[in-house]
N, C-alpha and C positions, 0 to 999 in steps of 0.2 A: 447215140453214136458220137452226136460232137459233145458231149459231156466226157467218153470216155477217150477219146482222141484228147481232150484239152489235159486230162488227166495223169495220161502217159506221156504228152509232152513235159509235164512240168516234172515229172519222177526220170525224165531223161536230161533234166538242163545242168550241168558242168560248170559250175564257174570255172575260167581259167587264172591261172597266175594275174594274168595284166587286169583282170576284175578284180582283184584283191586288193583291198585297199593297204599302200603301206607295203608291198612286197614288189618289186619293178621287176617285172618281164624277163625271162631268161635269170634270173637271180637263183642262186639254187642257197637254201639255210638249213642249216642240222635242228634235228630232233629239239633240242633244248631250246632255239631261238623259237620255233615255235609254239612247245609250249609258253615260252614266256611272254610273245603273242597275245593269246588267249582270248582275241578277238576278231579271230576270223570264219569266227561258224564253222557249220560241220565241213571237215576238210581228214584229207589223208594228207601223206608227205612219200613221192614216190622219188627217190634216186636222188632227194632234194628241192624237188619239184613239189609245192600247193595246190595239190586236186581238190575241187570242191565238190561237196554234195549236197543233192537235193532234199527236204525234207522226204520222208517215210507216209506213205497211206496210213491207213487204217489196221487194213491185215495184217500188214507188215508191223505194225505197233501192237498189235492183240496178241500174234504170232510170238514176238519175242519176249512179251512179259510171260505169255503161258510157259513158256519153255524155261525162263528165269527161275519163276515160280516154282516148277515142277523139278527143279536143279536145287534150287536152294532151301527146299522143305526138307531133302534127301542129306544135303549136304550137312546142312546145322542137328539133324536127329545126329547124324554120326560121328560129327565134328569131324567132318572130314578138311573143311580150308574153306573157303570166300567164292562166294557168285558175283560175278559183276555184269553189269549190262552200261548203256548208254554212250556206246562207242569209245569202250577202251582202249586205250593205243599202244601198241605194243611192237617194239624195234625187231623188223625183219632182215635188214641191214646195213652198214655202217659203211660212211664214208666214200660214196654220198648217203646219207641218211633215209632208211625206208621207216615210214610210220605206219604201219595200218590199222583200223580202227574195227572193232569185232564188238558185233551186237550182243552176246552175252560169251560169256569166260568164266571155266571154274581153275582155280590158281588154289594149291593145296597148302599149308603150313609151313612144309619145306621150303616150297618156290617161294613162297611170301616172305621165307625169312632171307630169303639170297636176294630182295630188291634193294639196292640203295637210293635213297630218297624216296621223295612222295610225286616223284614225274613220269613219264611211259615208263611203262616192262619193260627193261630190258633181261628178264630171264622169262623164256614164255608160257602162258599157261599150259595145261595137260591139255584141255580142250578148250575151242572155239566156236561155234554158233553162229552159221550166217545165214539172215533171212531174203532169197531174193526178193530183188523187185527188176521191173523189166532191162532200166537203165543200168544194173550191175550184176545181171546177172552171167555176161560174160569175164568180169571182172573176177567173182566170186567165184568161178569154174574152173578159171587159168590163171592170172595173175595172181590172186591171192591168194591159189591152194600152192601152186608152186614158192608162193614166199614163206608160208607156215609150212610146207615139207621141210624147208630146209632151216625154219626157229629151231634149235637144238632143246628137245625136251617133250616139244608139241607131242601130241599121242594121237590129238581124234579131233575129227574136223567136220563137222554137220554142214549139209547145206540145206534149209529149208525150204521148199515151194510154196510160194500164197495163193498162187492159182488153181493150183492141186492138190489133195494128201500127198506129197511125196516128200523122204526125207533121202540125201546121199549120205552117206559116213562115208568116210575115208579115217583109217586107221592102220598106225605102224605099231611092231610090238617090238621092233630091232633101233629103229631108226633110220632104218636103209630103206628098204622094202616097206612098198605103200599098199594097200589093200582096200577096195570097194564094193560098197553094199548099197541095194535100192529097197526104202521101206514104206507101202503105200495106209499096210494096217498094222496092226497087234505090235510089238512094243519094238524100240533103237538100241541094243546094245550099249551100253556107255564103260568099256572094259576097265577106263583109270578110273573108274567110281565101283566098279562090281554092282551094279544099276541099269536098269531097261526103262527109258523113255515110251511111256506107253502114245501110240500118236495119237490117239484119239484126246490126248492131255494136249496134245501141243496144238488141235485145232479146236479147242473148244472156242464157242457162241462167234467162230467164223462162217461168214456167208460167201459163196463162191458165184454167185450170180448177183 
């Protein structure tokens, strides 16, 4: 028990701004100062603001290579566009600058060809891919789905459970109008790929106890 309490403390700990070395307190810097940064660990960038995160478990790191995996063997047969994982960043909105960082993203040929530079998205991918963990997974429900509803282009937005089989989609086909599904077995829809995530792909050799 206090193995697993020590646990969930540390997948809840936040740095804030004034931890961060090199960025003062109340300072708010755009997308591009901090990538150029580039040394402040894993972090988002909310409204201008340096949220820090905690490293990922286990699950949460087996979880998102399977689903990478299982995205990107699909993607390269059909040369459909690029998988990425390892907290991509991709601009939710400007001025103050929102960064948020998505544990795997497929971004097609097209979208790839509309990025300038080699810094965050700022065009966003088709899909997203987020694996909770306890410390974000209010983050990942509300904040984050509501900044990817409103990336112009997003199509589909996975939420993973590590605790559970469970997968949420949320998917637009307009842009307007958002749409919700709960997947505990047999396969995820993936409509911008014409592809079904089988779950039992996305929880393989995890242990739930």
């Amino acid at each position: 028990a206090a193995e697993t309490q020590a646990r969930c403390l540390m997948e809840t700990i936040a740095t804030t701004l004034a931890e961060i070395e090199g960025v003062e307190e109340g300072e708010l810097i755009t997308g591009e100062a901090l990538l150029e940064r580039g040394d402040l660990g894993r972090c988002e960038l909310v409204k201008g603001v340096v949220v820090g995160m905690s490293p990922t478990g286990l699950n949460h790191s087996i979880i998102e290579a399977n689903a990478a995996a299982c995205l990107r063997h699909f993607v390269r047969k059909h040369k459909l566009g690029f998988v990425g994982t390892g907290e991509g960043g991709i601009y939710t909105g400007r001025n103050p600058d929102t960064v948020r960082a998505a544990d795997v993203f497929f971004l097609s040929h097209e979208r790839r060809g509309q990025q300038r530079g080699r810094g965050f998205m700022r065009v966003a991918p088709e899909l997203v891919v987020e694996v909770l963990s306890p410390s974000t997974s209010g983050t990942d429900r509300r904040e984050k789905l509501q900044a990817y509803r409103q990336a112009d282009g997003l199509r589909e937005y996975l939420i993973i459970d590590q605790q559970q089989p469970s997968v949420e989609r949320h998917w637009t086909n307009d842009g307007v109008t958002w749409w919700n599904a709960l997947y505990s077995s047999d396969a995820v829809p993936i409509e911008c790929l014409t592809h079904r995530l089988p779950v039992s792909a996305i929880y393989r050799d995890i242990q739930f106890t």
